[in-house]
N, C-alpha and C positions, 0 to 999 in steps of 0.2 A: 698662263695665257700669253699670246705672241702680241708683245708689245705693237699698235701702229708704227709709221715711218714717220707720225708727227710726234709719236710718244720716246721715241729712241732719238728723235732730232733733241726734244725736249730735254731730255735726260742727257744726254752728252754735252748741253747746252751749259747745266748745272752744274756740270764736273769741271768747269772753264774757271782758271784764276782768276782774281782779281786784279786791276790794274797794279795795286799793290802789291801784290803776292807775285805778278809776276818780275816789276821791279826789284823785289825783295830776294830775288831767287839771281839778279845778276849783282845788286848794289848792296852792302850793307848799309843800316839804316843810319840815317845821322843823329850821332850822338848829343846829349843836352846842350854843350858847351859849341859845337858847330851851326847847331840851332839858333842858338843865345847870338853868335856874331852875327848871323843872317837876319835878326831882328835890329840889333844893332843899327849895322845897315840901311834898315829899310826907315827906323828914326832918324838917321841923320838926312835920307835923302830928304825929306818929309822938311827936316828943319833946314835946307839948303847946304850943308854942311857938306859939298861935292868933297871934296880933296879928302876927306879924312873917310865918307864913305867908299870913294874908288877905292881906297887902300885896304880897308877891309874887304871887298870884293874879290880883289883878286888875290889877297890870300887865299880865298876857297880855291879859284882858281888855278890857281896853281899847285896845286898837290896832285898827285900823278892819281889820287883814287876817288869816284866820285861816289856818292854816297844817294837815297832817296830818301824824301822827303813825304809821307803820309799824310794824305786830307784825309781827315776822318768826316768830315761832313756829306764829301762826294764820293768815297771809297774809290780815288785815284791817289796818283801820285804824280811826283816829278822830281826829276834829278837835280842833287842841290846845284849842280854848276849848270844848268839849265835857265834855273831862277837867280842864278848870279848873272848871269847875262842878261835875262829879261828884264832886272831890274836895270844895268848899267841901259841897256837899249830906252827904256820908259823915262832916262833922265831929261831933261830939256837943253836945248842945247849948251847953256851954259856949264851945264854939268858935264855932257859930253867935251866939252871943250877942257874943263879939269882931267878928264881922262887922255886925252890926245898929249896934254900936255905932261902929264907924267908919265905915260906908258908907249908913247909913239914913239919913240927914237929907238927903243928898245925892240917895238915891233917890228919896228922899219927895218932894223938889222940881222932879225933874223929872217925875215922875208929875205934882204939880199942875196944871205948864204943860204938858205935854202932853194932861191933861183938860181944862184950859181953851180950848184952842186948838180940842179936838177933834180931834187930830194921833194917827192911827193908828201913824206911822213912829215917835213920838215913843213912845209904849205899847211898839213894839217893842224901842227900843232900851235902855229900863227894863227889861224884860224880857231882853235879852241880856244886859245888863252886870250888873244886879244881882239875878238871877232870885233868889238863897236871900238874901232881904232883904222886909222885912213888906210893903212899897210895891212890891218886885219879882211878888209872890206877884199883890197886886191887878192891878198893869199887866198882869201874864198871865191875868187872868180878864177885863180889860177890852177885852182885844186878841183875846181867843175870840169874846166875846158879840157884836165888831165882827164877825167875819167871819163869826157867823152871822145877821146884821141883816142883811149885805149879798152874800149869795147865794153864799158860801165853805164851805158845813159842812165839806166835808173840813178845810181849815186850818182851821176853827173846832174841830175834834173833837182833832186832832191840839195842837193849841196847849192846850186843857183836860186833856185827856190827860196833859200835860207837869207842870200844875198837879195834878190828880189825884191823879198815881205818888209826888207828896212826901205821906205822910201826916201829919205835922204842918203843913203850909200849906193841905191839902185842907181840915183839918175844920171850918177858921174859914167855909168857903164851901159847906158838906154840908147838905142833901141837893141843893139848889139846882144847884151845882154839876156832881153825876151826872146830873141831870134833863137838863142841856144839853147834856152830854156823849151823853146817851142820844139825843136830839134829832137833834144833828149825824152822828151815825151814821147813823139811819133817812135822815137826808135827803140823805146822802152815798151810800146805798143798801148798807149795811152792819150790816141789822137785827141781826144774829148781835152783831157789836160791843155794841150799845144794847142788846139782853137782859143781855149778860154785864155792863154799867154796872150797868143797873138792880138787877140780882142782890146785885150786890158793896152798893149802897147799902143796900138793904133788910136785906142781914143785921148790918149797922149801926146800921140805925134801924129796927127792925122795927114799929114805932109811929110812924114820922116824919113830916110832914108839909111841905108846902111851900104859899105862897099865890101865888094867879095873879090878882093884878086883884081884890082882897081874898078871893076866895075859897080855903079849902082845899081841897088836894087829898091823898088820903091814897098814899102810896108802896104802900102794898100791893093799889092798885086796880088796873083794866085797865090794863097797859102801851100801849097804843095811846091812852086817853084823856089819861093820864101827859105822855103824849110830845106828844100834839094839841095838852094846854091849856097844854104850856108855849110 
């Protein structure tokens, strides 16, 4: 008998991996003892113990291969350096500030040479390794603005985005920041996205401004101008 178009929607539905599976299919899985230090980890933030868990952290971090991690409760998953950053992000400031203070000067230098070089991979991998570090924050607003110079807005929107969602590393870069975020959307064809940018910034700066080419522009003008003159 000839399947419906709900019964073949149905059935192709089923043949769909799991969040897992498809994780599994780019990361191999992390082994016991990768496990074992990301628990670690998450003890000492727990007992305040900043400096000895940044260090653990970004040993995962640093290794050139990232690995997934299996919830078996929710049949998802998540990449181990994913969750090493989400937890360095979730620290409180005084933790974050154990990390600034052992990992910033090292990030701050390679941000340099890789602005000096003009080395996009170089922005990224500042950006991977030491994303909640003051030099990581810039790397990731310098590796957005790249890829919407150079005809990327979706990764452009998506990588500011990333910067955005931290709101202590956003606001050194506001309103400027949502303006391009707002940008990358329209031009990634995602107007819906860039309203909701703009929204979020304005009720932040309801008086804010931003300059383009010396001129001001006021956040609470035409969104379409907004977006044009930046």
């Amino acid at each position: 008998l000839a399947m419906t178009a709900a019964g073949v929607a149905a059935a192709e539905e089923t043949k769909q991996p799991s969040a897992a599976e498809r994780a599994s299919s780019v990361f191999a899985k992390a082994d016991r003892q990768l496990e074992q230090r990301l628990d670690l980890a998450r003890q000492l933030l727990a007992l305040e113990r900043y400096s000895e868990a940044v260090q653990l952290l970004d040993s995962l971090l640093e290794a050139p291969e990232d690995y997934f991690l299996p919830n078996k409760r929710s049949n998802s998953s998540a990449g181990l350096k994913t969750e090493a950053q989400r937890l360095l992000g979730s620290m409180p400031r005084r933790g974050r500030e154990f990390y600034e203070l052992q990992y910033g000067a090292q990030a701050r230098r390679m941000l340099a040479d890789a602005a000096a070089a003009g080395n996009p991979k170089g922005l990224a991998e500042v950006s991977r390794r030491f994303f909640h570090t003051q030099a990581g924050y810039e790397a990731t607003l310098l590796l957005g603005m790249h890829h919407l110079d150079n005809g990327s807005p979706l990764a452009a929107a998506l990588t500011l985005k990333r910067l955005a969602d931290v709101p202590w590393a956003a606001q050194r870069f506001e309103p400027g920041l949502s303006v391009a975020m707002a940008a990358a959307w329209v031009w990634a064809g995602m107007p819906e996205k860039a309203e909701e940018a703009l929204q979020a910034v304005r009720a932040r700066f309801p008086r804010g401004s931003f300059q383009v080419a010396g001129e001001e522009t006021a956040l609470a003008g035409d969104p379409t101008r907004i977006i044009g003159a930046n």
